[in-house]
C-alpha positions as CSV (number, residue, x, y, z in Angstrom):
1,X,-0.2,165.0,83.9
2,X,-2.4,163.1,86.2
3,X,-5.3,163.9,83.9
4,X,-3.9,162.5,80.5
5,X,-2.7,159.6,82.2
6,X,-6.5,158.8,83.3
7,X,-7.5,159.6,79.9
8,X,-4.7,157.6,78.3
9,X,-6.0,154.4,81.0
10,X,-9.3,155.0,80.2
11,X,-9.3,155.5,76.0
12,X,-6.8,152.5,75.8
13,X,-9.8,150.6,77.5
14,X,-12.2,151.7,75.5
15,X,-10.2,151.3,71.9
16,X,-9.6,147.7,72.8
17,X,-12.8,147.0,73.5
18,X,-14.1,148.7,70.3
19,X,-11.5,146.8,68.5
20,X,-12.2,143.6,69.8
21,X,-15.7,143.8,69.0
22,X,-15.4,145.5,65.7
23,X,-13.2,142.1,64.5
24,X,-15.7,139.4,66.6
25,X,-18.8,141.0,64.6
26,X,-17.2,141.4,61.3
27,X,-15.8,137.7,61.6
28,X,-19.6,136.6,62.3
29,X,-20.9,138.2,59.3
30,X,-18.3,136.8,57.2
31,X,-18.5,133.6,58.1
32,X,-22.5,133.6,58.0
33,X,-22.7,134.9,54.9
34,X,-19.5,132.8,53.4
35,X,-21.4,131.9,50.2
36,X,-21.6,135.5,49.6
37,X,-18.1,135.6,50.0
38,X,-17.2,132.9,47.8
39,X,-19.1,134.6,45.3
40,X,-17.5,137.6,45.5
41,X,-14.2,136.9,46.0
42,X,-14.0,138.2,49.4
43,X,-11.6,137.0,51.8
44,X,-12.1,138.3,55.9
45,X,-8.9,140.8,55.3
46,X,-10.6,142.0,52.2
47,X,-13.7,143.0,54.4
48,X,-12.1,144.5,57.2
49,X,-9.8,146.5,54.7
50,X,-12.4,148.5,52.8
51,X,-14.1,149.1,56.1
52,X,-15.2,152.9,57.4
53,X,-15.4,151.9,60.5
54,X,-11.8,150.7,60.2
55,X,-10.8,154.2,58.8
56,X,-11.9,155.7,62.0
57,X,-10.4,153.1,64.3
58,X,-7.1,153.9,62.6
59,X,-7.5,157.5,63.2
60,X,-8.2,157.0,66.9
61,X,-5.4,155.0,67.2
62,X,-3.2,157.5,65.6
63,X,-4.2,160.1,68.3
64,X,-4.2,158.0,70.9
65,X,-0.3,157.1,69.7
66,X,0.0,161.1,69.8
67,X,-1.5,161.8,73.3
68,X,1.0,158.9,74.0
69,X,4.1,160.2,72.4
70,X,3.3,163.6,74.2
71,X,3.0,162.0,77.6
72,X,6.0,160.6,77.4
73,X,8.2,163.3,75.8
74,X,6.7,165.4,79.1
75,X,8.2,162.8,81.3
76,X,11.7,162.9,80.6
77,X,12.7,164.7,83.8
78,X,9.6,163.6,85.8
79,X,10.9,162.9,89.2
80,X,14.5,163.2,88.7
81,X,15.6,165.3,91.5
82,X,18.9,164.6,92.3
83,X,18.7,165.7,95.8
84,X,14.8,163.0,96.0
85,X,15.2,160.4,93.5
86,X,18.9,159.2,93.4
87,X,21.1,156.5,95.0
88,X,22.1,157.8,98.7
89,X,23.5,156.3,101.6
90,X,21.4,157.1,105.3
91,X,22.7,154.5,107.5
92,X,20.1,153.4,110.4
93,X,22.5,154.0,113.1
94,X,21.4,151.3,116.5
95,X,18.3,150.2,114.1
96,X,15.6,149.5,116.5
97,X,12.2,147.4,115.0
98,X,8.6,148.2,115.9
99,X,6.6,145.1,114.4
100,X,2.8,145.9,113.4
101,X,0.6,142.9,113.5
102,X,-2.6,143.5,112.1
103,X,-5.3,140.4,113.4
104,X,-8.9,139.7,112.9
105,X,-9.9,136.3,114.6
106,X,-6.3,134.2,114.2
107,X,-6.3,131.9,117.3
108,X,-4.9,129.7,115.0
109,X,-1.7,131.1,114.3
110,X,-1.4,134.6,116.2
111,X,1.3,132.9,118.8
112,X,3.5,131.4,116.0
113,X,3.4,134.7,113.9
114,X,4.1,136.7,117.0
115,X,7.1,134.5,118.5
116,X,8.8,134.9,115.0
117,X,9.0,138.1,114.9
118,X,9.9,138.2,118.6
119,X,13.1,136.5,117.8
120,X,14.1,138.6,115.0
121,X,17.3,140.9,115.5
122,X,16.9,144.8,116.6
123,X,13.0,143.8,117.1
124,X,12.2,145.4,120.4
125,X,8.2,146.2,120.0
126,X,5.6,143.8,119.1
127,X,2.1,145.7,118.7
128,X,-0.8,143.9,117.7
129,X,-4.0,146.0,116.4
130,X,-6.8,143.5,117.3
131,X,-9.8,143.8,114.9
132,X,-12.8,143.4,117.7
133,X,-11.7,139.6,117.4
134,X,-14.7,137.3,118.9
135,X,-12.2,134.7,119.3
136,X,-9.2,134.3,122.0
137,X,-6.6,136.2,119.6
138,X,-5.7,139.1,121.6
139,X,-5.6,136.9,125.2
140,X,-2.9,134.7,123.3
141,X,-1.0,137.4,121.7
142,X,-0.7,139.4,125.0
143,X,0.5,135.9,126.5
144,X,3.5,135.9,124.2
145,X,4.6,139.3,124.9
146,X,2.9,141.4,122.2
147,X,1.5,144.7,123.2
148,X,-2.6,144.9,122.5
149,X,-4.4,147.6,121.0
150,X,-8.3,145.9,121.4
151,X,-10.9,147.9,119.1
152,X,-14.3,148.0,120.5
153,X,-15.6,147.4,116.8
154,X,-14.4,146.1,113.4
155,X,-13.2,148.7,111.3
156,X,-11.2,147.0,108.6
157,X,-8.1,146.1,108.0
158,X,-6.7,149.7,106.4
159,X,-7.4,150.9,110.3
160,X,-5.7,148.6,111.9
161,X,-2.5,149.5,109.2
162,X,-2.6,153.3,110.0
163,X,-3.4,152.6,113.6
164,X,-0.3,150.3,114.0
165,X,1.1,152.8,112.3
166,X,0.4,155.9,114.5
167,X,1.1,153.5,117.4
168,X,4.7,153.2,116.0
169,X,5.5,156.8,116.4
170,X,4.5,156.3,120.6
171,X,7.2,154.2,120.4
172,X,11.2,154.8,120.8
173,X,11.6,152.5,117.2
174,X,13.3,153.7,114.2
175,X,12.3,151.3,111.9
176,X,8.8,149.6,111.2
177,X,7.4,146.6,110.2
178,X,3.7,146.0,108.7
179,X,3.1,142.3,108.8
180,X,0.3,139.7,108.3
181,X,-1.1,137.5,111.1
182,X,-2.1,134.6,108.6
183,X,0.9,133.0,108.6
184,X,1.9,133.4,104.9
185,X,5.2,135.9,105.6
186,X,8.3,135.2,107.5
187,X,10.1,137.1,110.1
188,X,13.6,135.4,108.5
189,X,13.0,138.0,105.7
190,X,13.7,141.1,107.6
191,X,17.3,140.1,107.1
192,X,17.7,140.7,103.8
193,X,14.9,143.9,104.1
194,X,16.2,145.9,106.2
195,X,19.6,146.4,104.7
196,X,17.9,148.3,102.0
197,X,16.7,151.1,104.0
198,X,20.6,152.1,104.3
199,X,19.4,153.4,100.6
200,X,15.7,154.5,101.0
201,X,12.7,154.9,102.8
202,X,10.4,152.0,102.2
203,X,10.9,148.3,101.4
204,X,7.8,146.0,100.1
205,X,7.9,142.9,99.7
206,X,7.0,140.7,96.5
207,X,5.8,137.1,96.4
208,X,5.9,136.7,93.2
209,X,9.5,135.0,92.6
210,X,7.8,131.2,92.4
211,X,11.2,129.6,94.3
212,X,10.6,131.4,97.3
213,X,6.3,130.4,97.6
214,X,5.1,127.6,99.0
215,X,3.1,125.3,96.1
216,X,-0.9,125.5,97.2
217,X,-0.5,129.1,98.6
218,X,-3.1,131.6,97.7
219,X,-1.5,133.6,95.1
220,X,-3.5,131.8,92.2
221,X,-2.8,132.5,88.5
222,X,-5.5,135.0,88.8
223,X,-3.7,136.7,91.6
224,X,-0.4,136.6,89.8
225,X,-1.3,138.0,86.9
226,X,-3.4,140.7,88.6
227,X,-1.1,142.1,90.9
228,X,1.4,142.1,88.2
229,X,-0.5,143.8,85.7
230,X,-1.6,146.5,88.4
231,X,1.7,147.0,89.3
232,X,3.0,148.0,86.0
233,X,0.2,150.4,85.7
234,X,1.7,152.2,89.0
235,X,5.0,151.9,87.1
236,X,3.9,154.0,83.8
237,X,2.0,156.5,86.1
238,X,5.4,157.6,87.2
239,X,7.0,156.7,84.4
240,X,10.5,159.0,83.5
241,X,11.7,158.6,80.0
242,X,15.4,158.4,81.3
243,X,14.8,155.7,83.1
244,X,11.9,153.0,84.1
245,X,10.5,155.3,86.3
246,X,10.5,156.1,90.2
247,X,9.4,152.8,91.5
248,X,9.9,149.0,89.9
249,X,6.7,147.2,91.2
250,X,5.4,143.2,90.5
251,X,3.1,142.8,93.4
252,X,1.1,145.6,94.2
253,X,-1.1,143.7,96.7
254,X,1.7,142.7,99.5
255,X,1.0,144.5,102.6
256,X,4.7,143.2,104.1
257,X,7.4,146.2,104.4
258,X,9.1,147.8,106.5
259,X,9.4,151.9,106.3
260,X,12.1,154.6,108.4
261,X,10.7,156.2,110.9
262,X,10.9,160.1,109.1
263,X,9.0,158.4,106.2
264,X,6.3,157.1,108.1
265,X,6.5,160.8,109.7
266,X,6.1,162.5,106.5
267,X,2.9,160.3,105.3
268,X,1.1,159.5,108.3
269,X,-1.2,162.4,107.7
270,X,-1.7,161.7,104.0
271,X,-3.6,158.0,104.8
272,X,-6.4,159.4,106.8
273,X,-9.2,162.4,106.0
274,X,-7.8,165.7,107.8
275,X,-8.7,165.8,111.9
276,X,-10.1,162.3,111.5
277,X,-8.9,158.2,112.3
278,X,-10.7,157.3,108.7
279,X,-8.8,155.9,106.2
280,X,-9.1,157.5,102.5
281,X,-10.0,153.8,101.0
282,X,-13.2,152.2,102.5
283,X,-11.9,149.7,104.7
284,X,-13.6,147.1,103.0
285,X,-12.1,147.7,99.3
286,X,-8.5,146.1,100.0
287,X,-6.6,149.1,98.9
288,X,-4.2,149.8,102.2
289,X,-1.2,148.2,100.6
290,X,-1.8,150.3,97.2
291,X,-2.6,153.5,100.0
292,X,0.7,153.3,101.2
293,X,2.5,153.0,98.4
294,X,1.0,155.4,96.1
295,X,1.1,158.3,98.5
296,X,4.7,157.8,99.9
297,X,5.7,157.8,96.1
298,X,3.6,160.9,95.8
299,X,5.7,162.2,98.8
300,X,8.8,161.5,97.3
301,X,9.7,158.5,99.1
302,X,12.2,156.0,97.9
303,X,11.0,152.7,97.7
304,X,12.2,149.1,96.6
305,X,10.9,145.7,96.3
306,X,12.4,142.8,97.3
307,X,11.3,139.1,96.6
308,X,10.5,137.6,100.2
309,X,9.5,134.0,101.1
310,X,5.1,133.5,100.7
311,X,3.5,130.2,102.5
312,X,0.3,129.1,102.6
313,X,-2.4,130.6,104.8
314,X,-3.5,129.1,108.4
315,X,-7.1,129.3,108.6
316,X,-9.3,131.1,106.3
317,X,-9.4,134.5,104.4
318,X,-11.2,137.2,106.3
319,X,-12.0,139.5,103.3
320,X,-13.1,136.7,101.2
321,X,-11.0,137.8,98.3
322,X,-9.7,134.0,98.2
323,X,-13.5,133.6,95.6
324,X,-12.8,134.5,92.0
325,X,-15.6,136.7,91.6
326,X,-14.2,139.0,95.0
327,X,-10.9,139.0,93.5
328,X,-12.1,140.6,90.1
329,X,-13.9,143.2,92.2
330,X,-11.2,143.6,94.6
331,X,-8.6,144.0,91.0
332,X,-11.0,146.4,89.4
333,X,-11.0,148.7,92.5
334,X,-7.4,148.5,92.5
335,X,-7.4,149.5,88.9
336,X,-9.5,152.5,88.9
337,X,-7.8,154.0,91.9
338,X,-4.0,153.9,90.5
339,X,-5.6,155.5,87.2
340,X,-8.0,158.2,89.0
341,X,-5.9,159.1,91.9
């Protein structure tokens, strides 16, 4: 199934683009040789109609519909376990919170971001994964209580994730928290988070819900629409015909959430290459977020979104994915791994 979806993905692509360009080039010729036309008789419809090129767009439509109908009718019962994929109740008895902090040069910000989350209820561990920072961000973060993991070099941000992540486990925590040191998420949203893990295994947040963003943030139009799009392409990969599928997603780029303990158990493995500390996504593509939660839906975890509160950024982005022309690479990586994987 994995295989016709790519090939679904990819021939919807490609008959688009031929489409596209088949109308753009026949409206050209039309228009430069409208005294022809008016001649003739010949309106733009006319031309495209007796068309052979349109005969065999129209035919590789219809099989593309086919291949389509045929996906679909094979997903009825996809993921639809009741036992894996249905409403049940796992109460976190005396929930106990392990925040991850991943940071990368945050002087800035790192004490405010930390003391929030410090003050949060059940939140008893505080690790930060410092990215080799060349500024003061660890000395600050270990002032305010946070526990320090310093890497001797910069490895990316997806490292840091799975390294919190592993750290996690060394803890006595039962619940934990992947967070951003730039300021834009609040600790006040664990609140309404956590409850849902009463009812599955992973929470993400969304910041798409405009009410709950601060205006200016960084979550252009560009982002908006990306993320959005992106996410519904992770929604028809597992995609069940008797319902909407596995996993309702607008914001596939939010790396807040907070994830039981047993599911964080069952994946840890799955983020890095076997007997190694390396990450399956290059630490430099953005992908972590996507990581996560593509391979805990693989593993049958149950996951929900929730809209949670986005502000503007203190200081600047470390990726540079705040440039247009980063953020289409960044989006076109994203793309091609939900298809391929």
């Amino acid at each position: 199934m994995g295989k016709l979806y790519l090939t679904l993905a990819v021939t919807f692509a490609l008959l688009v683009l031929v489409h596209v360009i088949f109308f753009v080039v026949n409206f050209y010729f039309w228009i430069t040789g409208g005294l022809e036309s008016i001649i003739h008789g010949t309106t733009f419809v006319e031309t495209i109609y007796y068309s052979t090129y349109l005969k065999w767009m129209l035919l590789a439509d219809g099989l593309w519909f086919l291949s389509l109908s045929i996906f679909l009718l094979k997903r009825k019962y996809y993921k639809t376990d009741p036992r894996l994929h249905y409403l049940d109740h796992k109460p976190i008895k005396n929930p106990t919170i392990c925040v991850i902090i991943p940071t990368y040069n945050e002087e800035l910000v790192v004490e405010g971001v930390v003391k929030d989350y410090i003050n949060q209820k059940n939140v008893k561990h505080i690790i930060v994964i410092d990215n080799h920072s060349t500024d003061h961000t660890a000395d600050i973060a270990e002032s305010c209580g946070a526990k320090v993991i310093r890497k001797d070099s910069n490895k990316g941000f997806a490292h840091s994730c799975v390294m919190g992540l592993k750290e996690f486990l060394k803890t006595d925590a039962n619940i934990v928290v992947l967070t951003e040191c730039d300021g834009t998420f609040s600790g006040d949203d664990l609140a309404k988070m956590i409850p849902y893990l009463d009812n599955c295994d992973m929470v993400i947040g969304t910041r798409q819900v405009q009410v709950l963003t601060e205006k200016g943030n960084q979550n252009s139009m560009l982002y908006v629409w990306g993320n959005f799009i992106l996410a519904k392409l992770i929604q028809i990969k597992y995609f069940s015909l008797l319902h909407l599928g596995i996993v309702q997603l607008t914001d596939v780029g939010c790396s807040y959430r907070c994830i039981r303990r047993e599911a964080v158990e069952k994946i840890i493995d799955k983020l890095t290459y076997p007997r190694t500390d390396e990450v399956i996504v290059s630490a430099s593509s953005g992908l972590v977020a996507i990581l996560i939660t593509v391979v805990g839906i693989e593993n049958n975890l149950k996951i929900v979104e929730v809209p949670v509160t986005f502000k503007k950024r203190v200081g600047v982005s470390k990726t540079g994915s705040d440039k247009k022309s980063k953020a289409i690479i960044y989006g076109l990586r994203f793309m091609w791994y939900i298809i391929s994987s």
